[in-house]
N, CA, C and O of each residue as an XYZ file, in Angstrom:
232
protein
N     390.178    100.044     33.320
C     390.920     99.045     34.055
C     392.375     99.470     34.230
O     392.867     99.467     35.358
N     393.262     99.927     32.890
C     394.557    100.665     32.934
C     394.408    101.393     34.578
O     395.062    100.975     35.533
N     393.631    102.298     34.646
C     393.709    103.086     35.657
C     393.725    102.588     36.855
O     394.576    102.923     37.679
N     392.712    101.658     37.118
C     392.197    101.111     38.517
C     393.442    100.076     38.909
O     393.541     99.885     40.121
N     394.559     99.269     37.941
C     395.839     99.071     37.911
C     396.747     99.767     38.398
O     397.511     99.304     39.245
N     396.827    100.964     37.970
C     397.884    101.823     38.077
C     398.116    102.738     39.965
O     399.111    103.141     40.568
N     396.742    102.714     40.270
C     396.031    103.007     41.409
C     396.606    101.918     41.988
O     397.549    102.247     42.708
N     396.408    100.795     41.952
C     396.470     99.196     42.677
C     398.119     99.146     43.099
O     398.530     98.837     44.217
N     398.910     99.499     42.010
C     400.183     99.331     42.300
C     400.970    100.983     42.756
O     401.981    101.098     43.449
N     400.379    101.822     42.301
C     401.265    102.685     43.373
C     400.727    102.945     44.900
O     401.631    103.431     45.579
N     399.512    102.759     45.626
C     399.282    102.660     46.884
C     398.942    101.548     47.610
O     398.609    101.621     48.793
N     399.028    100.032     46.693
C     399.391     99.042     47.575
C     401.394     98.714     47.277
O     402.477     98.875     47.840
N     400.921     98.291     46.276
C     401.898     97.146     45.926
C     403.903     97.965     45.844
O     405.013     97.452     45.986
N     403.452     99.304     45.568
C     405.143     99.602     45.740
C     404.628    100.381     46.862
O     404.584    101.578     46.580
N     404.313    100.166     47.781
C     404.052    101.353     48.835
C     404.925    100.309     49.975
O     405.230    100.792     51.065
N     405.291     98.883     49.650
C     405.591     98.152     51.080
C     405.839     96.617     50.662
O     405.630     96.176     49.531
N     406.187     96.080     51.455
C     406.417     94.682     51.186
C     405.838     93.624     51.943
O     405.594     93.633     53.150
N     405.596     92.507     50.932
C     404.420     91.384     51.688
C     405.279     90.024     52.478
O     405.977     89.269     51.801
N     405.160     89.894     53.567
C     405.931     88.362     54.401
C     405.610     87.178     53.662
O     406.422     86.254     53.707
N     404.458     87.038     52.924
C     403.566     85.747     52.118
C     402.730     86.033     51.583
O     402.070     87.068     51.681
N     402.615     85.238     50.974
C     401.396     85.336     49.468
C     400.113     85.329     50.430
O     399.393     86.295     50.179
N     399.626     84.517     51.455
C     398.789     85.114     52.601
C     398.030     86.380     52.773
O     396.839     86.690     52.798
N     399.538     87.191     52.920
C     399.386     88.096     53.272
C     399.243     89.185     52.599
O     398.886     90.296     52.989
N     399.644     88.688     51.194
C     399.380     89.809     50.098
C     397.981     89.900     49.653
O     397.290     90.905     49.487
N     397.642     88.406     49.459
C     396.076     87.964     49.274
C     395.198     88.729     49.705
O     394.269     89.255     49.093
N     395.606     88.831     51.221
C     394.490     89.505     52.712
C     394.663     91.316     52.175
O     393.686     91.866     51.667
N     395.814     91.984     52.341
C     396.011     93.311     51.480
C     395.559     93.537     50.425
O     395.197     94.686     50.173
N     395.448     92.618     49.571
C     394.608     93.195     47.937
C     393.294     92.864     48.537
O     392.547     93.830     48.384
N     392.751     91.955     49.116
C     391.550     92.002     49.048
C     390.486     93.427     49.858
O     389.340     93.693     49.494
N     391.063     93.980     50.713
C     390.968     94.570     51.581
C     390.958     95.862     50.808
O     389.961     96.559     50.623
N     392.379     96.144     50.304
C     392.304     97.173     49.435
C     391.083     97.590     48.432
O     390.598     98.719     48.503
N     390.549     96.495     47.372
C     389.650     96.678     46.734
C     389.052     96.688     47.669
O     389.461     97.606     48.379
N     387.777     95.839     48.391
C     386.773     95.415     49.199
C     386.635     96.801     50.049
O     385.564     97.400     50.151
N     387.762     97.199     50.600
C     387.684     97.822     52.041
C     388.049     99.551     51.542
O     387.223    100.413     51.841
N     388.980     99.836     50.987
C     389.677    101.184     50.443
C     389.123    101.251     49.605
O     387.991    101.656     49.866
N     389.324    101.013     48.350
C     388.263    101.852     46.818
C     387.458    101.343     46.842
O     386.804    102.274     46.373
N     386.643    100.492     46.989
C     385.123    100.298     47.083
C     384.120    101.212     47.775
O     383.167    101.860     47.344
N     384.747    101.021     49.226
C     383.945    102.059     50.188
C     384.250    103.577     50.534
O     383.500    104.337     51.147
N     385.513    103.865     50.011
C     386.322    104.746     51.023
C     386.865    106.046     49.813
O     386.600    107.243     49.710
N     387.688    105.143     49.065
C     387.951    105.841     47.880
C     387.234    106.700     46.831
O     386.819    106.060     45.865
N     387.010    107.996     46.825
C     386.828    108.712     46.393
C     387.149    108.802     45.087
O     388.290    108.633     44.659
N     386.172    109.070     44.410
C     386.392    108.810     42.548
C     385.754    109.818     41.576
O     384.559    109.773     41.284
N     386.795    110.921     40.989
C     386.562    112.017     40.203
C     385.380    111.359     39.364
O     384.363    111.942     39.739
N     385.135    110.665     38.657
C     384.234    109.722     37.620
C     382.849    109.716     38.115
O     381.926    109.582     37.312
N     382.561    109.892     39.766
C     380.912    109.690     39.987
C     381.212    111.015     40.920
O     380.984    111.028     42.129
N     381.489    111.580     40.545
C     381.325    113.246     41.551
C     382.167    113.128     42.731
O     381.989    114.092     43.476
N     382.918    112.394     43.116
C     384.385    112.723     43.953
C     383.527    111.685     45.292
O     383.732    111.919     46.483
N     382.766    110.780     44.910
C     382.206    109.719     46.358
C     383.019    108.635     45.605
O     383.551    108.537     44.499
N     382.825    107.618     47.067
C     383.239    106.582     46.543
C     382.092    105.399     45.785
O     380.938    105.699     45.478
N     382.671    104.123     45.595
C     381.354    103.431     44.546
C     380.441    102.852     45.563
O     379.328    102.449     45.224
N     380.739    102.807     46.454
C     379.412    102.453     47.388
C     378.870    103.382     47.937
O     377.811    103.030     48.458
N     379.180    104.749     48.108
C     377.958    105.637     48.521
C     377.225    106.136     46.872
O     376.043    106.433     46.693
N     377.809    106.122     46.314
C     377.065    105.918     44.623
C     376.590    105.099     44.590
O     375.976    105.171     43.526
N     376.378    104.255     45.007
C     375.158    102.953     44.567
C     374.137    103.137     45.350
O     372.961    102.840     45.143
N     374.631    103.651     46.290
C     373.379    103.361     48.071
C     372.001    105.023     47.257
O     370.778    105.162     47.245
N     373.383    106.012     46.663
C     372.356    106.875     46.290
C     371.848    106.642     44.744
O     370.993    107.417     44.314
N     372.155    106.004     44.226
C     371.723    106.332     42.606
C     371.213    105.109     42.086
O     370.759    105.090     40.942
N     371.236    104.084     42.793
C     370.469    102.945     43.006
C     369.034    101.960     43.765
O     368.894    100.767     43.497
């Protein structure tokens, strides 16, 4: 979790600034949901991200 934190705040959260809590809401969710879920690439399951690891190893 340390990690997946540390990830969270250096390429969302100090990367830019939010107009409203709205809008920060809509960016984190997106981020997880949309960027490291699908997209993000992860040394830990062979350099895919966690949804093409599930689609194959599931």
């Amino acid at each position: 979790m340390e990690s997946f934190f540390i990830r969270l705040k250096v390429e969302l959260v100090y990367a830019g600034t939010f107009e409203s809590e709205e809008q920060a809401k809509s960016e984190l969710f997106e981020y997880i949901e949309i960027f490291y879920n699908r997209v993000r690439r992860h040394s830990a399951l062979g350099y895919v991200s966690p949804a093409e690891y599930e689609r194959k190893y599931v």
